[in-house]
C-alpha positions in Angstrom: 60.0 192.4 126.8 61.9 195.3 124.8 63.8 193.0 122.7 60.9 191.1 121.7 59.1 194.8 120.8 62.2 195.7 119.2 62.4 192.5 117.0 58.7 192.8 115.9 59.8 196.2 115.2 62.4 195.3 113.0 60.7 192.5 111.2 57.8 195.1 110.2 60.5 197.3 109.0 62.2 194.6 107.1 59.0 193.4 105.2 58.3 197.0 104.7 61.3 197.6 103.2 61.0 194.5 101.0 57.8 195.5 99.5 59.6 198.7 98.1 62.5 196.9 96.6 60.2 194.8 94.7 58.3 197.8 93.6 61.7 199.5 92.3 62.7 196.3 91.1 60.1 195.5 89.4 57.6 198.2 88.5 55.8 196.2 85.9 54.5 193.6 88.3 51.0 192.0 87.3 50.3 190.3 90.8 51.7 192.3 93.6 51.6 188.8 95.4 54.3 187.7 93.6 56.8 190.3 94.5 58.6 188.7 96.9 59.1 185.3 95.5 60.5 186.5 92.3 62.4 189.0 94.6 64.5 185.5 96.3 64.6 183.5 92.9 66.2 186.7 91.2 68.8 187.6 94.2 69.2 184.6 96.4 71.9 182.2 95.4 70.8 178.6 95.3 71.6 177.2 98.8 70.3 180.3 100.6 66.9 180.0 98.6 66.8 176.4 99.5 67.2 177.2 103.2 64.3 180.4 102.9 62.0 177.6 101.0 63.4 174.9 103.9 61.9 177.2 106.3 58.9 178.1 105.5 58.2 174.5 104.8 59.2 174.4 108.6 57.0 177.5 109.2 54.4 176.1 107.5 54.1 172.6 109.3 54.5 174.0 112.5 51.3 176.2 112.2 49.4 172.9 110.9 50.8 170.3 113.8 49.8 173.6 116.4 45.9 173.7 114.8 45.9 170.2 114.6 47.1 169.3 118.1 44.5 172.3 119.2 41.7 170.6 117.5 42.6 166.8 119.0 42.1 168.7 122.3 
């Protein structure tokens, strides 16, 4: 039960932390929405990004087969 508090923890920080590296980064942002993708396409090299973009493909079907498979029942 702690670790899963401190993970959820961690991962708050971590977005947290994100969102002011993209405003450092890149103060002249239009759409605040975009921060973070330019933030991987700017740092990431190209197999990492593809993994990121792999997984929240994964991420992303997962939720979809879970509302899908709720709604069949």
């Amino acid at each position: 039960m702690v670790a899963t508090d401190f993970f959820q923890f961690f991962l708050a920080l971590l977005g947290t932390f994100l969102a002011y590296v993209a405003v450092g980064v890149l103060p002249d942002l239009a759409d605040p929405d975009l921060g973070y993708p330019i933030l991987m396409l700017r740092f990431l090299p190209a197999g990492l990004l593809g993994l990121v973009v792999a997984s929240f493909f994964a991420a992303f079907m997962s939720t979809v087969s879970t509302q899908i498979n709720r709604g069949a029942s």
